[in-house]
N, C-alpha and C positions, 0 to 999 in steps of 0.2 A: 338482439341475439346475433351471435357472431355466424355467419354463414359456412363457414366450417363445423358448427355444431350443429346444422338442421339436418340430419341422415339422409334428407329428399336429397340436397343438393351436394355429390361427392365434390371433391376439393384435391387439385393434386398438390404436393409438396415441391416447394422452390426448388431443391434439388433435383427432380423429377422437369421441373422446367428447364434446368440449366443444362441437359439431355440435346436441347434444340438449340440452346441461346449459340447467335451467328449463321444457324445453318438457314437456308431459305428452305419452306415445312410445306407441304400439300396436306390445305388443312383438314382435308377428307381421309388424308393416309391418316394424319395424327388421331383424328377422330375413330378410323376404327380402331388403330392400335392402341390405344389409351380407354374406347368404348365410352366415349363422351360425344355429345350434342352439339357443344357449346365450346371455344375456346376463347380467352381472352388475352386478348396482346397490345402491348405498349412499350411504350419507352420513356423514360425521362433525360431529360439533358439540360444541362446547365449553361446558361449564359451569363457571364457578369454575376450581376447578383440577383439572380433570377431561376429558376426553378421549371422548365417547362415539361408539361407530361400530356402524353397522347396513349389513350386507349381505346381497345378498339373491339367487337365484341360479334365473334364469326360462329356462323351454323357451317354444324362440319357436314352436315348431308350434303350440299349443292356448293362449299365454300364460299357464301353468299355474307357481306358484310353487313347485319342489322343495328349497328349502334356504334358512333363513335365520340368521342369528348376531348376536347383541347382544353386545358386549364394551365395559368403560369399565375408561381408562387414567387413572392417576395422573400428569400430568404431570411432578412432581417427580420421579417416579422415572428417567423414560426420560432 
């Protein structure tokens, strides 16, 4: 099931992200103004022929960082 379809879990839309995208964000301001728990931030960037993505996965109460993931994609492959 797509996480956007589970009601428990609201889901903001890319456009709605792109509000921030560049600004440096106090993840507790965004948390209250948005009334979310949880925010998730990443970036992707390209090297050569390579693919690298970091996300990263923040409680807005205390802006405490619980989870983050480095994975690099082979473009060739996908």
């Amino acid at each position: 099931m797509a996480v956007g379809l589970d009601h428990r879990i609201p889901v903001g839309s890319r456009s709605l992200a792109v509000t921030y995208k560049g600004r440096v964000i106090d993840a507790r301001a965004v948390g209250r103004e948005l009334n979310v728990r949880y925010l998730l931030q990443g970036e992707v960037r390209r090297a050569d022929k390579r693919l690298m993505v970091n996300a990263y996965l923040i409680y807005t109460g205390n802006a405490t960082q619980l989870w983050s993931d480095h994975m690099e994609v082979d473009k060739a492959a996908g």
